[in-house]
SEVOTOR-521960 format. One record per residue (C-alpha): x, y, z. Coordinates in Angstrom, 2 decimals, padded with zeros to 5 digits. Each point is the difference from the previous one (the first is absolute). Layout:
<atoms>
       c1       c2       c3
        X        Y        Z
...
</atoms>
This chain:
<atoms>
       c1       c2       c3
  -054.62   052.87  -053.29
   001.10   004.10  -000.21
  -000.68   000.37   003.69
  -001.48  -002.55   002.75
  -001.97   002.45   001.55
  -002.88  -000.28  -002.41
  -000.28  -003.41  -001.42
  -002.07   000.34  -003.34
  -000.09   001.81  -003.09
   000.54   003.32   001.19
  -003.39   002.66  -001.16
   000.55   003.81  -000.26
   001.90   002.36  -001.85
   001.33   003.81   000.52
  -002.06   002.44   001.76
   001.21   003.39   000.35
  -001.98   001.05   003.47
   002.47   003.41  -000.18
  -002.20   001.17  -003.10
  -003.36  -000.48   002.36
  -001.01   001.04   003.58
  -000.84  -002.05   003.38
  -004.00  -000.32  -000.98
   001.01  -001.75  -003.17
   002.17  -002.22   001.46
  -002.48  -001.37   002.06
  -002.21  -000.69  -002.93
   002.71  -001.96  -001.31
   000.93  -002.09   002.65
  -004.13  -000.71   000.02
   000.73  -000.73  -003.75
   003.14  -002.10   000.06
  -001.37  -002.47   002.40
  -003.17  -000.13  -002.46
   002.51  -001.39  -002.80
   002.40  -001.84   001.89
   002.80   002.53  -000.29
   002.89  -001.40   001.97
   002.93   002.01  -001.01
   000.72   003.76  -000.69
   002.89   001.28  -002.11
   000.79   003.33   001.61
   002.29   003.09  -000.17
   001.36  -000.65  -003.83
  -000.15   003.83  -000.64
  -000.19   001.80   003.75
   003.97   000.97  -000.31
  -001.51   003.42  -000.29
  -001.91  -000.47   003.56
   002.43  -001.58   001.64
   003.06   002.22  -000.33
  -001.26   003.27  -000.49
   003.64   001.84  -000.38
   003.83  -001.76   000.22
   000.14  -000.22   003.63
  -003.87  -000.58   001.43
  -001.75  -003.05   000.20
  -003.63  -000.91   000.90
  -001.43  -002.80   000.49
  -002.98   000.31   001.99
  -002.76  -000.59  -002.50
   002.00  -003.57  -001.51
   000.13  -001.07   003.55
  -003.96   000.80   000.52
  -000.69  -001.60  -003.18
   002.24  -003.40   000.64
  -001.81  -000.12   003.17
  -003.56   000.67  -001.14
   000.65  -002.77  -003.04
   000.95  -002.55   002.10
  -002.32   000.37   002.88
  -003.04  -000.39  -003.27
   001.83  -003.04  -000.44
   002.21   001.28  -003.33
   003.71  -000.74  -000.57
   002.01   002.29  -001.53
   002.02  -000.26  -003.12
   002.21   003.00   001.39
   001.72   001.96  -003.28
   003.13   002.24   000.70
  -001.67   003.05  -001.21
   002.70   000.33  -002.84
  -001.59   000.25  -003.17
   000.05   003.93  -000.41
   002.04   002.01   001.60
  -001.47   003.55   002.22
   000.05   002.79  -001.69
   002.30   001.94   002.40
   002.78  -002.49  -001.03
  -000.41   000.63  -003.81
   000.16   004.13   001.01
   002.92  -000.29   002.43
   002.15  -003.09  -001.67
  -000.85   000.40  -004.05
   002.20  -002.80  -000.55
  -002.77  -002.03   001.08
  -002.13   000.16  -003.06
   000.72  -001.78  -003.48
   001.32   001.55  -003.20
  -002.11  -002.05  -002.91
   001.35  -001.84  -003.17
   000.05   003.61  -001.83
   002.03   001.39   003.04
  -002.40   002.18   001.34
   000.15   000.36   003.82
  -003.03  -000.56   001.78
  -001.80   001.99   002.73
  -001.71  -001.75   002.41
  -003.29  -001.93  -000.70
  -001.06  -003.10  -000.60
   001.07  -003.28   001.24
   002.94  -001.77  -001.74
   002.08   003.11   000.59
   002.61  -000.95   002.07
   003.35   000.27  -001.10
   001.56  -003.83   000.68
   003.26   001.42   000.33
  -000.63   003.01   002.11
   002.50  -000.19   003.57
  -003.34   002.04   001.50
  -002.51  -002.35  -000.98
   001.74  -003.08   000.55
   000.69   001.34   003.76
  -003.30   000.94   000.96
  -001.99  -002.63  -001.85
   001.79  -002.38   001.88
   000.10   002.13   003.41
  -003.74  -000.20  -000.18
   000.03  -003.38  -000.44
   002.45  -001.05   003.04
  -002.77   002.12   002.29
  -002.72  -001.78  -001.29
   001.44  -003.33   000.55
   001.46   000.90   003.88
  -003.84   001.64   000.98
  -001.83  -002.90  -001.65
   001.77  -002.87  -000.21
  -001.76  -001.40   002.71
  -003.23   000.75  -000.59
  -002.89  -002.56   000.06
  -001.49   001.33  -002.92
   003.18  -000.46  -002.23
  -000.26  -002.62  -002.36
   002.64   001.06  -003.28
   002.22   002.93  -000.60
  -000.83   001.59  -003.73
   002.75   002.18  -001.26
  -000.38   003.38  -002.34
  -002.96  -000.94  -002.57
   000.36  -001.21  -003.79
   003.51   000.68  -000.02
   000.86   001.51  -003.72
   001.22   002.59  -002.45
   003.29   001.34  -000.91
   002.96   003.03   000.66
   002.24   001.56  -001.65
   000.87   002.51   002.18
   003.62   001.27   000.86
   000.33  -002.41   003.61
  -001.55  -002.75  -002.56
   002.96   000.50  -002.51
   002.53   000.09   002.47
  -001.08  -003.26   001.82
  -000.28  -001.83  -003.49
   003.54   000.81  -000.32
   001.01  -002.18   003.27
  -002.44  -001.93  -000.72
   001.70  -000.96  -003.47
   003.33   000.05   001.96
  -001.22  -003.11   002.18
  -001.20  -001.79  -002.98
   002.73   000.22  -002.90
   003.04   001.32   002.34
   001.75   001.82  -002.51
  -000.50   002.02  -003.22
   001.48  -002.13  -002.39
  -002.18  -003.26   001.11
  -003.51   002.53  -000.43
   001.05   001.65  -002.95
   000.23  -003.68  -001.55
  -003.30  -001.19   001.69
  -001.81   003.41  -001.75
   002.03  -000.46  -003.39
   000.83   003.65   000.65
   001.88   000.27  -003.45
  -003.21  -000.01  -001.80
  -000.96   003.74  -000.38
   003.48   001.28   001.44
  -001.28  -000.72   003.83
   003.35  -000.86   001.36
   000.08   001.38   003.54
   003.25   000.77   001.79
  -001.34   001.34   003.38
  -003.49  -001.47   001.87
  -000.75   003.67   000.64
  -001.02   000.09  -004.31
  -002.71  -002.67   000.92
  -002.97   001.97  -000.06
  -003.60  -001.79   000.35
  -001.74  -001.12  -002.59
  -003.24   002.10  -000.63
  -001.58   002.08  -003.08
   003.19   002.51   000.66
   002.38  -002.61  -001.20
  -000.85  -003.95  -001.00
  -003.57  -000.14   000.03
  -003.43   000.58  -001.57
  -003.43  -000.81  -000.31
  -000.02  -002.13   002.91
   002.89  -003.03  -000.65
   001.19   001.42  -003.12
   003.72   000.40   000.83
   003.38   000.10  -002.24
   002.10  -001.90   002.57
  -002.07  -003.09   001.52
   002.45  -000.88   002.56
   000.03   003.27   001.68
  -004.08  -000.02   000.14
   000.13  -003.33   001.35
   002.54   000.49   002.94
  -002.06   003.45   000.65
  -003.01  -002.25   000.27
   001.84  -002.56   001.99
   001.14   002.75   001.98
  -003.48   001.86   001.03
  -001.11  -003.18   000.69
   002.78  -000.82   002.74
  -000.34   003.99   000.72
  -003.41  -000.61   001.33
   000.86  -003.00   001.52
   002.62   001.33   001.70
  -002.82   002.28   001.81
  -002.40  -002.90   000.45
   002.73  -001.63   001.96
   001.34   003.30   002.11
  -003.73   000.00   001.55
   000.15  -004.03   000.08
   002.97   000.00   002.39
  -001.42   002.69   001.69
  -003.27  -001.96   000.67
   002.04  -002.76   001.06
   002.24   000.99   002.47
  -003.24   000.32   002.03
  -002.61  -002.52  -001.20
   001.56  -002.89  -001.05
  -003.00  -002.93  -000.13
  -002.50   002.58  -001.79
   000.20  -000.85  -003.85
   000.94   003.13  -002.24
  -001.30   000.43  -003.16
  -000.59   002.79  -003.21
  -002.85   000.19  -002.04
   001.03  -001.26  -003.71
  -001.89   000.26  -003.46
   000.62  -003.37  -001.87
   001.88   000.26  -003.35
   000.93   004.37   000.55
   002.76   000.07  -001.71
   002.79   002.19   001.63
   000.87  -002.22   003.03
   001.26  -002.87   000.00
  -001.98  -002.23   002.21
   002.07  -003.15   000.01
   002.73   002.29   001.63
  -002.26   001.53   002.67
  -002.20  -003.31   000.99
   003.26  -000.71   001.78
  -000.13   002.53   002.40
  -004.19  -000.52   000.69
  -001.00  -002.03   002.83
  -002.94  -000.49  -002.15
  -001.18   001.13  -003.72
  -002.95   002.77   000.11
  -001.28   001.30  -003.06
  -003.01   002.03  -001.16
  -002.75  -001.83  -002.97
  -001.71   002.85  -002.30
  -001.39  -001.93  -003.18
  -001.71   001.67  -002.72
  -003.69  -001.46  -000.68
   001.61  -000.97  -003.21
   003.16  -001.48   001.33
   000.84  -003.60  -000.68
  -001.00  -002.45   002.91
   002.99  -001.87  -000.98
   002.38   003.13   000.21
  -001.05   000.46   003.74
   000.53  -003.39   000.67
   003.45   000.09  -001.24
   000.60   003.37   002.12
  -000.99  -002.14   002.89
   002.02  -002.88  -000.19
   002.70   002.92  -001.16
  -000.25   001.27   003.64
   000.00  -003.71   001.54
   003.22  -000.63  -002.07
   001.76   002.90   001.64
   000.70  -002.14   002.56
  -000.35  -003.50  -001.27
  -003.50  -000.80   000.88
  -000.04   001.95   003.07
  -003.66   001.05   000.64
  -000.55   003.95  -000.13
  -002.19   003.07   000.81
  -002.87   001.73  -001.93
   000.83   003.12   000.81
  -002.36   001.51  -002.20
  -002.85  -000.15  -001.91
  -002.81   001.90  -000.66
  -003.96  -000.65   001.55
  -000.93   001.29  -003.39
   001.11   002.04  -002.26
   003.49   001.91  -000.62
   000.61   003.94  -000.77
   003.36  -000.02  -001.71
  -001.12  -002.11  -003.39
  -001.32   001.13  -003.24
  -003.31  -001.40   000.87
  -000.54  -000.67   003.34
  -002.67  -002.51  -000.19
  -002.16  -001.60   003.10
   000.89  -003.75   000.92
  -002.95  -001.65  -000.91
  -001.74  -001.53   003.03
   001.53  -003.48   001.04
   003.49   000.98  -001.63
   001.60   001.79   003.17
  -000.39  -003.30   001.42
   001.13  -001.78  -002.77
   003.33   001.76  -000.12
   000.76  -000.61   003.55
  -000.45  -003.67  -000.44
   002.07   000.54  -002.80
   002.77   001.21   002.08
  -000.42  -002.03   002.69
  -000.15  -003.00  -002.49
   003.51   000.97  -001.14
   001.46   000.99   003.18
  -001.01   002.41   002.13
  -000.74   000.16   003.66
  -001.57   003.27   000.14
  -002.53   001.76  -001.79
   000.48   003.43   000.63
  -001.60   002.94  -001.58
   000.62   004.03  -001.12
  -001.90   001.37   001.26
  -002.10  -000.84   003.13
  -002.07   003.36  -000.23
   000.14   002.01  -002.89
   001.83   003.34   000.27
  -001.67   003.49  -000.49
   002.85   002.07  -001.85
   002.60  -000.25  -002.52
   000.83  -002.85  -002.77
  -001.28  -002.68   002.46
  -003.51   000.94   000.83
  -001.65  -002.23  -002.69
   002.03  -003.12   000.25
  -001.91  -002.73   001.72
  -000.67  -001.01   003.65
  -001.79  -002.38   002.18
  -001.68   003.20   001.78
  -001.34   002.22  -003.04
  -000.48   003.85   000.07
  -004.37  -000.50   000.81
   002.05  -001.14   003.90
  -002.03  -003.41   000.71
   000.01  -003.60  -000.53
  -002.98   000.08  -002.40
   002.03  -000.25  -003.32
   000.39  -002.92  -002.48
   003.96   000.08   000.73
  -000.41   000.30   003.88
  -002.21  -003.38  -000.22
   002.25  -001.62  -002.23
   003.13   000.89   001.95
  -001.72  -001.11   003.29
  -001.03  -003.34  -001.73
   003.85  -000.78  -000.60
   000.65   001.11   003.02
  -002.39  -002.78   001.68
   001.30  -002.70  -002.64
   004.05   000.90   001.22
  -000.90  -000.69   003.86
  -001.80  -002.82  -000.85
   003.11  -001.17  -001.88
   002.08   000.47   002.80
   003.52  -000.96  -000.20
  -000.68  -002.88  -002.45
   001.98   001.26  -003.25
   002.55   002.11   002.09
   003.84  -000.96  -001.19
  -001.66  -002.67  -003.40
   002.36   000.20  -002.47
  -000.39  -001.03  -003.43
   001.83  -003.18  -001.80
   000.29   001.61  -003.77
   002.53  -002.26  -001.88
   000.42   002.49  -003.00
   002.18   003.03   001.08
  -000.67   003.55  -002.66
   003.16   002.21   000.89
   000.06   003.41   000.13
   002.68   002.40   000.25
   000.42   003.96   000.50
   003.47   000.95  -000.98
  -001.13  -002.29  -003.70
  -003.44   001.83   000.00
   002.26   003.36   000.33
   002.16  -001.23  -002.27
  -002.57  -001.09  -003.03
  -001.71   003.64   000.76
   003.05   002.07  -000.38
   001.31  -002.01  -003.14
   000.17   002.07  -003.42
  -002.73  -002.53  -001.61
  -000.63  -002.25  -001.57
  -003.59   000.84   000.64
  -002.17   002.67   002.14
  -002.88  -002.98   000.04
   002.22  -002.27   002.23
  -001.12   000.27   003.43
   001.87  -002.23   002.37
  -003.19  -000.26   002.71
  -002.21  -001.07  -003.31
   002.28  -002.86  -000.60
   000.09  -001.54   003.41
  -003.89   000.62   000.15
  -000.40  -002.14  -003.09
   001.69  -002.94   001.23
  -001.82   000.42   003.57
  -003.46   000.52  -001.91
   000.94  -003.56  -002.57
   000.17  -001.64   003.31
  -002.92   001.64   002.20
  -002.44  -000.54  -002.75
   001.19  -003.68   000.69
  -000.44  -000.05   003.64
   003.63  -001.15   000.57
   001.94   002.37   002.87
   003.29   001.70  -000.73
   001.80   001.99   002.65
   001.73   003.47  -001.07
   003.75  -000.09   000.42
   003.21   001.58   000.14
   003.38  -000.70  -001.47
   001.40  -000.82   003.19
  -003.13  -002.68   000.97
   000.94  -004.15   000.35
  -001.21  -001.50  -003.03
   000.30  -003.08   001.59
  -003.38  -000.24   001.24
  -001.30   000.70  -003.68
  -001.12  -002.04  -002.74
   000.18   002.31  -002.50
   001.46   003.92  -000.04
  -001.16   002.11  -002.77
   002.31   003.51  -000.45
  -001.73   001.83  -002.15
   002.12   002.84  -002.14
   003.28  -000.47   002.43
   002.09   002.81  -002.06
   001.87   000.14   002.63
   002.05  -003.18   001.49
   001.76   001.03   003.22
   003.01  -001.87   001.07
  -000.52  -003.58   001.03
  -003.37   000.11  -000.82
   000.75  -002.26  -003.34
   001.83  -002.67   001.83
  -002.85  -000.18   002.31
  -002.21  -000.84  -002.36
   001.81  -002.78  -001.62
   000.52  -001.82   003.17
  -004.16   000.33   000.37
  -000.30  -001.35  -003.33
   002.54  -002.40   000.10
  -001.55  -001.42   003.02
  -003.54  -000.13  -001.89
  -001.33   002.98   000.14
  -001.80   001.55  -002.97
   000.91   003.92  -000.70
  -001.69   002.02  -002.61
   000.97   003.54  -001.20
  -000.67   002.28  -003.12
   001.46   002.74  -002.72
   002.20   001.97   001.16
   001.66  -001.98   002.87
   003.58  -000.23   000.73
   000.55   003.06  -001.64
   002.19   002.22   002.86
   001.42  -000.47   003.27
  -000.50   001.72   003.21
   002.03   003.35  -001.37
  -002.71   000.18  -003.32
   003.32  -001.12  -001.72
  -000.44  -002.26  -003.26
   000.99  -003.77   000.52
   001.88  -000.61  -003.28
  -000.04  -003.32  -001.75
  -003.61  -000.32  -001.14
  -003.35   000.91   001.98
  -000.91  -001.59   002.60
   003.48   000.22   001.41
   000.78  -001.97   002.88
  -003.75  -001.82  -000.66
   001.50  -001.10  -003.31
   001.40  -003.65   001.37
  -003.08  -000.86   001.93
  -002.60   001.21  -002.57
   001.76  -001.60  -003.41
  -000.78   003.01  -002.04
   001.64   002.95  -001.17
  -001.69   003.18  -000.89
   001.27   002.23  -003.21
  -002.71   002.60  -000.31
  -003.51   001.08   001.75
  -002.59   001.81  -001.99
  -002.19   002.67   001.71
  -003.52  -000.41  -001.76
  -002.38   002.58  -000.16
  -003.10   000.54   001.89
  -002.20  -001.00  -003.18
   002.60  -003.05  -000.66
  -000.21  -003.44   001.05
   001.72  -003.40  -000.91
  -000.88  -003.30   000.37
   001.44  -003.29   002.58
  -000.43  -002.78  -002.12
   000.49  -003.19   001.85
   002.32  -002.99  -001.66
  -002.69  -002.14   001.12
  -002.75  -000.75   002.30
   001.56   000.01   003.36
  -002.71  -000.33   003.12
  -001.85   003.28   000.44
   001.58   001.19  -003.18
  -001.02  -000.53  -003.91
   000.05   002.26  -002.79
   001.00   003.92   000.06
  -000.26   002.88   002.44
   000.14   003.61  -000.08
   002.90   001.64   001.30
   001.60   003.97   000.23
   002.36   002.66   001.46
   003.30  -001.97  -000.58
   000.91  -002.90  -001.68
   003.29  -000.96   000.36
   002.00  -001.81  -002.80
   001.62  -003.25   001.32
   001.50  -002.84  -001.11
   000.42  -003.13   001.93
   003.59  -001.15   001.01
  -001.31  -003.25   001.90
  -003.50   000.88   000.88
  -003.02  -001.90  -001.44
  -002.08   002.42  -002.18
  -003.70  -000.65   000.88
  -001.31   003.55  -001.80
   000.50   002.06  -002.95
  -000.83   003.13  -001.27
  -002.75   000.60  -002.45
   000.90   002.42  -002.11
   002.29   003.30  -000.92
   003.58  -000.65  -001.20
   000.85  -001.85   003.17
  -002.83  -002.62  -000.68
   001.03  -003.75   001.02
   002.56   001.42   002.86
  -000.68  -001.62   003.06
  -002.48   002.16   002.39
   000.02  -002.67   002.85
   003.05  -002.43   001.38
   000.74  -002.64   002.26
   003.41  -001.02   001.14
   000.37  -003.17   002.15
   002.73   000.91   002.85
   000.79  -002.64   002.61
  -003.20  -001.43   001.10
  -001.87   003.18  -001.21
  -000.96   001.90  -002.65
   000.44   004.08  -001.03
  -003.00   001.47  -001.71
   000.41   003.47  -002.34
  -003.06   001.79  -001.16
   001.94   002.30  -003.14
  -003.39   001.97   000.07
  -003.06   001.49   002.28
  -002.68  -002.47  -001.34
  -003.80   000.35   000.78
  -001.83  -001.17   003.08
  -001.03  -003.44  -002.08
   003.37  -000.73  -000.72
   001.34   001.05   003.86
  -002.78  -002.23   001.50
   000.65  -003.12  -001.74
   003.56   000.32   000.45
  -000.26   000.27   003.77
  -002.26  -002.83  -000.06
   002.25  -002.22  -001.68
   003.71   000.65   001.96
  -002.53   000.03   002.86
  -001.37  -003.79  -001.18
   003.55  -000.78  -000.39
   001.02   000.52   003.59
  -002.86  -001.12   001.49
  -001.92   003.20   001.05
  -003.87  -000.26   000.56
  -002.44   002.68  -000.02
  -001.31   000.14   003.67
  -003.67   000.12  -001.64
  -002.20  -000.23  -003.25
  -002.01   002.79  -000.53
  -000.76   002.45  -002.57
   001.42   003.33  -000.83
  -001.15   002.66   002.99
   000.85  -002.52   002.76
   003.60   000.57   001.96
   001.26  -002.82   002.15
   002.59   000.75   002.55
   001.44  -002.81   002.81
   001.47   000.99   003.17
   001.65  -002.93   002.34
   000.44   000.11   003.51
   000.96  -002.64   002.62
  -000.78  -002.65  -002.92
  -003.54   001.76  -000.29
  -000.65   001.38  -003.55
  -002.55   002.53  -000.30
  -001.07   000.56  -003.87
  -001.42   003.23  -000.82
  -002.86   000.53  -002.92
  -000.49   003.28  -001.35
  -002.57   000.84  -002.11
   000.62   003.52  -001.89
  -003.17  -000.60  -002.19
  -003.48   001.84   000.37
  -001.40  -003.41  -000.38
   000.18  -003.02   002.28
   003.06  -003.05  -001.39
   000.75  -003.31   000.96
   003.32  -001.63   000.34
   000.90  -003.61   000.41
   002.12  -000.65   003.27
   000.04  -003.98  -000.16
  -001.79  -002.55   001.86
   001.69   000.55   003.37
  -002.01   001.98   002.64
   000.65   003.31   001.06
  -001.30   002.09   003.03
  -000.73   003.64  -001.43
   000.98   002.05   002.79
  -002.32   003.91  -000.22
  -003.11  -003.39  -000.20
   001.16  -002.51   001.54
  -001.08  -001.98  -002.84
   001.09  -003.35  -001.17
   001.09   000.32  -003.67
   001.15  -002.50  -003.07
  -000.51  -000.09  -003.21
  -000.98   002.46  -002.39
  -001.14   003.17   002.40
  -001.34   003.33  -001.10
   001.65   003.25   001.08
  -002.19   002.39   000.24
   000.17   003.52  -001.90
   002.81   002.20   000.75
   000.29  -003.04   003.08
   002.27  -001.75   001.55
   000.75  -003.33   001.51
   002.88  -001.19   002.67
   000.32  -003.83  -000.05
   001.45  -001.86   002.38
   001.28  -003.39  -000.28
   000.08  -000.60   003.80
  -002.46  -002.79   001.07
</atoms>
């Protein structure tokens, strides 16, 4: 569990008591013991109060408010205040404050303004965080340690550019070994001195976003920020623990944003937090996956909620309500896939600036006579009655979807071969083939154990990254079945062409080799034709975006294309290596075609769906101690039913003894337990 001092699934969420006064706080300590509120994520943007010029510090109203939180029986989440920087810094220190893509300097404002690479903000940022940790660190209230908030965004300022220039030092060690890794001939690039190494914004490389003439540069700047902001995520991390060391320390993430990579900073996380904002319109499948993304940070290791909204957002297009039952949905959802907390933004609604219509348990009307106040209090109930029960489950996928930053980074900064090609979309269609299926995959990273996988599907790896080819021979060689698509193989970890024939070092294991790939049109489409019948498979299937043109050099050809000069090429391949086999999809085929080819390799190693039920009902299982708990989600309006098989199970919000075929009710959910 996160922390022993509270045993269950942890309830609550931020509250920002500095934006209210002593009578309201009363009124919501009456209201957080009316929902079960248990923890309190506090001081994530009170910098400002706290240090109100470089050399004064006050602390009086944190201490008041630590104290008057735990003696109402609420542990604090305690944030390091880090977030946004005071004004007077910004004023006194400009170097504090970003300069944008365009190389404009900001002023101070915002959040996300915080130059990464600023001497003056590193030093006080972490100052401020060594003083929380030596007044608080023993503190009954203190259950985690949250760093900064929804660390993101970019610089390009001056201290930026200089740093990227040691920081390019460290990694190539000399000009002539970087100048090869960027291919610095192209274009007359050739640099003789680091000091001509100038950042690559809308001043020099880039445009429109991840347009840029050199990809190699834009990738180690992206590689770069990313370690930049680590770099300050770790200052305040030592910081912490030079005082606190048993209190877990943690920072907010935000599931597939893509300008950190969060393989690289799971390793310095005690535990993974992240914050949940779906659409109304956003795939249940695609927050599933950004779940069991966050799990797979750190191989399975349970994590925080450490957001979600009550009800409805204020930063979206169309900020729609949740629609009653759904809040609690979602949270099963989360807890389902992994989390131990379900914490909220916000806990009462703010009365100023961007915030003041996004969601809370306590609305702007002040009392616990709302729709969402009843609903939150009802989950709150259902979590205590839960108790410690599914703290610590892990899951027991045996399919393994990887996903990779630096390749995501990679495929977005490439010069084609087509603007539709959205690295997140892939992944999400071979997640969704095998969600509709009820069959578990965990989200993964290059650097994961296959070992413990069946099958490992690498959607679009452009980029192979040393070792990472012989790695997956030995899986496959051992038995393991591995399936990736177009435009794998392509470059290595510098964005640098691997001659020979696409895929490149892939080539061997897969059987194929790749001599063109065809961008189609929005309004074009080919076909999949199968050879023959083959399980879930018959016939033809649509198929777009890219079709790459193959030919097999050892691999068994078990699809063709349908038409266009290309027709009869092969479009899907198996090659038998060792005791497994390599599958390449040449194209992005439709969801038909993706579901019945999961199902098969699936069928061929043995994989079960954990229930039958019809489309609208997610299964999740969660084992602990030998005790599997199997969660039933029903995202329908309408009640479902799902066949869990003959054997007894105790459902654990009821108490109920279920087998069978069992109905979920609408927008319900069920926790089975297989414990006599």
């Amino acid at each position: 569990m996160i922390n022993d001092k509270l045993p269950k699934i942890w309830y609550g969420g931020d509250y920002n008591p500095e934006q209210w006064e002593a009578p309201d706080w009363a009124e919501d300590e009456r209201m957080f013991k009316l929902a079960g509120i248990d923890v309190a994520t506090i001081n994530v943007f009170s910098w400002a109060l706290i240090q109100p010029s470089e050399d004064t510090y006050d602390f009086s109203g944190l201490d008041a408010m630590m104290d008057r939180l735990y003696k109402n029986g609420t542990y604090v989440c305690l944030a390091t205040g880090t977030g946004a920087h005071p004004a007077w810094m910004a004023h006194r220190y400009p170097e504090v404050t970003r300069v944008d893509v365009q190389g404009r300097k900001r002023k101070f404002g915002g959040r996300h303004n915080s130059n990464p690479n600023s001497p003056v903000y590193r030093k006080y940022s972490a100052l401020l965080a060594s003083k929380l940790a030596e007044r608080y660190k023993d503190h009954p209230a203190l259950v985690a340690w949250h760093i900064s908030n929804e660390y993101g965004g970019y610089d390009y300022s001056e201290q930026s550019e200089a740093a990227f220039r040691i920081w390019l030092k460290e990694r190539y060690g000399s000009l002539d070994v970087l100048n090869k890794a960027w291919n610095t001939r192209f274009w007359g690039h050739t640099f003789y001195d680091w000091e001509e190494i100038v950042v690559p914004n809308e001043l020099s490389e880039e445009w429109n976003g991840n347009r840029t003439n050199f990809q190699g540069i834009s990738l180690d700047y992206r590689r770069f920020m990313s370690h930049s902001l680590l770099e300050c995520y770790k200052l305040e991390y030592a910081a912490i623990k030079e005082h606190s060391q048993d209190v877990p320390v943690t920072t907010n993430l935000m599931g597939f944003y893509p300008e950190l990579d969060y393989f690289e900073w799971a390793k310095h996380m005690d535990v993974i937090s992240w914050d949940n904002y779906p659409s109304l319109d956003t795939p249940v499948s695609f927050t599933a996956m950004s779940h069991d993304l966050m799990r797979g940070l750190k191989s399975g290791q349970p994590f925080m909620l450490m957001e979600q909204t009550p009800s409805q957002q204020n930063w979206q297009p169309y900020n729609s309500l949740k629609r009653p039952g759904v809040m609690r949905l979602w949270s099963y959802q989360a807890i389902a896939r992994g989390a131990d907390t379900v914490l909220f933004f916000q806990l009462r609604r703010s009365i100023g600036a961007c915030e003041k219509y996004h969601g809370a348990v306590i609305e702007h009307v002040g009392h616990e006579h709302t729709r969402v106040f009843r609903e939150c209090a009802e989950l709150g109930r259902e979590l205590e009655q839960l108790g410690d029960q599914l703290l610590d489950a892990r899951g027991q996928a045996e399919v393994g979807i990887m996903f990779d930053w630096e390749n995501r980074w990679a495929l977005d900064l490439s010069s084609g071969p087509s603007v539709a090609l959205d690295y997140v979309k892939e992944v999400h269609k071979y997640y969704d083939a095998l969600y509709q299926q009820n069959i578990e995959a965990d989200m993964i990273g290059v650097e994961e154990d296959l070992s413990k996988y069946k099958i490992v599907i690498a959607p679009v790896m452009y980029m192979v990254k040393p070792g990472f080819a012989a790695k997956v021979e030995a899986f496959v060689k051992a038995g393991g079945t591995f399936v990736t698509t177009y435009f794998s193989g392509i470059v290595n970890e510098n964005d640098l062409v691997t001659v020979g024939g696409y895929p490149g070092e892939l080539r061997k294991l897969l059987g194929i080799w790749s001599e063109e790939i065809d961008a189609l049109l929005p309004d074009m489409s080919n076909e999949v034709v199968m050879n023959k019948e083959w399980g879930a498979l018959s016939t033809s299937y649509g198929c777009g975006i890219l079709c790459d043109l193959i030919h097999a050099e050892g691999a068994e050809v078990l699809a063709e294309y349908g038409s266009d000069f290309y027709k009869g090429m092969p479009a899907l391949t198996v090659n038998s290596f060792g005791e497994g086999r390599a599958y390449y999809v040449a194209t992005s085929p439709d969801p038909a075609f993706m579901q019945g080819l999961m199902a098969n390799l699936c069928a061929e190693q043995n994989i079960k769906p954990l229930v039958s039920a019809p489309e609208g009902i997610e299964s999740v299982q969660r084992v602990k101690a030998g005790v599997s708990y199997l969660f039933l989600l029903n995202h329908t309006d309408g009640e479902l039913s799902a066949e869990i098989g003959g054997t007894a199970r105790t459902e654990l919000l009821s108490g109920k003894k279920l087998s069978g075929a069992v109905t979920v009710p609408a927008r319900g959910v069920l926790i089975l337990s297989d414990q006599a």
